[in-house]
C-alpha positions in Angstrom: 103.0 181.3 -48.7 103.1 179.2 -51.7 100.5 176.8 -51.0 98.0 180.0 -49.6 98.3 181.4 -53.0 98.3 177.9 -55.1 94.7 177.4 -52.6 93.5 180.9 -53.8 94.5 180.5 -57.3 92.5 177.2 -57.1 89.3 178.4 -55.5 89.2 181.3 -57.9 88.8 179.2 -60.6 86.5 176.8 -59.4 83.9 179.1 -58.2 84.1 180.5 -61.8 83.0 176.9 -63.3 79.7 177.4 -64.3 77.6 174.1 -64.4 75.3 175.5 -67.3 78.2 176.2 -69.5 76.9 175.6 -72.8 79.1 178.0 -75.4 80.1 174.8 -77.5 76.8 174.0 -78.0 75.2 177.6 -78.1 78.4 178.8 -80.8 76.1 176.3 -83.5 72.6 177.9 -82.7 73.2 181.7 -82.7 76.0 183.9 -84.9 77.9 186.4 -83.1 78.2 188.7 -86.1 74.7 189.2 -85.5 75.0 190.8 -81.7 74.3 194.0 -81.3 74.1 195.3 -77.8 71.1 195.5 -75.9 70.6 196.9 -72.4 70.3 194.2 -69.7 73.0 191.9 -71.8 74.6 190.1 -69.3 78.5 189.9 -70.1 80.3 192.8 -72.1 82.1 191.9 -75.3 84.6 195.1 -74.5 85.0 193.8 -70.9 85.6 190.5 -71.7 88.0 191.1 -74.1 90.1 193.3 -72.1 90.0 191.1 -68.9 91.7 188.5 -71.3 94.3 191.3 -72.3 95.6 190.9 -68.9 95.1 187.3 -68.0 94.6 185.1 -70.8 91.2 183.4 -70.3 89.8 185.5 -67.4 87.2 187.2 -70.2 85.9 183.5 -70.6 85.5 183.1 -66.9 83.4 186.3 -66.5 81.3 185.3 -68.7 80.5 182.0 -67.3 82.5 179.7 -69.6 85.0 179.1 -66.3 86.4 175.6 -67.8 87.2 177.2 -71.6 88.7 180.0 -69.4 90.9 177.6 -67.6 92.3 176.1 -70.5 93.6 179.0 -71.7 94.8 180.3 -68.3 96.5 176.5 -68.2 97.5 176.3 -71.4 99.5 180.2 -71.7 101.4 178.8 -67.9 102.4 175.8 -69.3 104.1 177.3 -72.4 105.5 179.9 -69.9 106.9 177.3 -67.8 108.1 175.2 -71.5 110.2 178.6 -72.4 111.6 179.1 -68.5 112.9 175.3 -68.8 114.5 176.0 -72.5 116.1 179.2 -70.7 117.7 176.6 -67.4 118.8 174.1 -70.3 120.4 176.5 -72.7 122.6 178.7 -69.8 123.2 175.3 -67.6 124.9 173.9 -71.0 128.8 174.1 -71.1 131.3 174.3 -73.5 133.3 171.3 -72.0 129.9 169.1 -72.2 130.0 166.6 -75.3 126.2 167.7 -76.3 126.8 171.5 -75.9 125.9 172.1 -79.1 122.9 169.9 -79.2 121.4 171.2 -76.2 122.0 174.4 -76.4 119.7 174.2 -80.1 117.2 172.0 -77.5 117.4 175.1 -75.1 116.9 177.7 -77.8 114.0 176.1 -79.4 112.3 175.1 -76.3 112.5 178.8 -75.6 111.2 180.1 -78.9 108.4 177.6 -78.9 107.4 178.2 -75.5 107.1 181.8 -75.9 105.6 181.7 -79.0 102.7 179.0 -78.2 102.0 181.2 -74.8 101.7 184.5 -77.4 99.5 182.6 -79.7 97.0 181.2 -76.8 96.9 185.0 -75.3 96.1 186.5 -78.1 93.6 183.4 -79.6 91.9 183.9 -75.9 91.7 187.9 -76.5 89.8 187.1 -79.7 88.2 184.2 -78.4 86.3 186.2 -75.3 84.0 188.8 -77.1 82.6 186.2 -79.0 81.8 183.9 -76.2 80.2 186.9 -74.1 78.0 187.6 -77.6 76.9 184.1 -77.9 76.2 184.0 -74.3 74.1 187.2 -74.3 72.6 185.9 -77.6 71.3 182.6 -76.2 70.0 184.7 -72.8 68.2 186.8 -74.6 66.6 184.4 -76.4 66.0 182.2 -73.1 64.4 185.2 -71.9 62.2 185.6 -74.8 60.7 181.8 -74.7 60.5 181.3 -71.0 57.3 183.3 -68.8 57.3 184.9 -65.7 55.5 185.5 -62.6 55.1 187.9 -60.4 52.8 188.0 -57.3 53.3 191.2 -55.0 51.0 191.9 -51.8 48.8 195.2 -52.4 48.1 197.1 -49.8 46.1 200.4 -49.9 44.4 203.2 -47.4 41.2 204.7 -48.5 40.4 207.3 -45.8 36.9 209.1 -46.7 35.1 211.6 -44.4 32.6 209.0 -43.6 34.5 205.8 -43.7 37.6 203.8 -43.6 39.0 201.4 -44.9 41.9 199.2 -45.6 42.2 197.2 -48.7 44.2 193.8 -48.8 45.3 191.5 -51.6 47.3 190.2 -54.0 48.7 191.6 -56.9 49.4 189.0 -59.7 51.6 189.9 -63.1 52.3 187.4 -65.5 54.2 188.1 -68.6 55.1 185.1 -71.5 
């Protein structure tokens, strides 16, 4: 059961990689404290946000940055699992052990640092994902702006008259820049 959720886990993240992750290089070009919303954005600042509330870096992954999202996810665990070990060596030390004193002051801060890096990293990676899904919508929008599209749809139209009728064919073409 282990290994079916570590294989989950994994392919979760990985199919949240984006290959066009660009946020580090986007965060120089455009300023979030210049977003304002616009309909069509792609990723929600408020969304983002609170999906990191709950799993620290899942806000980055939504909104493409899957790697940055990762680290975060990676980086809260590891502190987790940092404080669990502090917790196993400060209860497993004994009073008859020569070192008790020095590992249970290992174990204690072990604990404390774990469980204060893991809080720092949650709450960096709540602040951290509205402003990644501004920049994002910031630098699609503006991909949107520069880039040109084309549209070509069939037309099809019946013209019935009293004396004649007729079918009319074609192509429509709209092309916006």
């Amino acid at each position: 059961m282990k290994k079916l959720s570590l294989i989950i886990t994994c392919l979760m993240i990985f199919t949240n990689f984006n290959v066009n992750a660009q946020y580090r290089a986007q965060k120089k070009k455009y300023d979030y404290r210049h977003y304002t919303y616009q309909p069509g954005d792609r990723c929600r600042p408020f969304t983002a946000a609170f999906a990191s509330l709950f799993i620290p870096g899942l806000g980055q992954m939504i909104c493409g940055e899957g790697l940055r999202g990762t680290c975060y996810l990676f980086g809260c665990a590891g502190s987790l699992l940092v404080s669990y070990k502090g917790v196993m060596k400060f209860s497993s030390a004994t009073e008859s052990d020569p070192n008790f004193s020095q590992a249970e002051k290992t174990g204690f801060a072990m604990f404390t640092g774990g469980l204060a890096s893991a809080a720092v990293l949650w709450i960096w990676s709540i602040a951290d994902a509205p402003r990644v899904a501004k920049v994002k919508n910031l630098a699609s929008r503006d991909k949107r702006k520069a880039s040109g599209n084309l549209s070509i749809q069939p037309y099809l139209n019946f013209q019935s008259y009293a004396a004649n009728n007729k079918t009319m064919l074609g192509l429509s073409v709209n092309i916006n820049f």
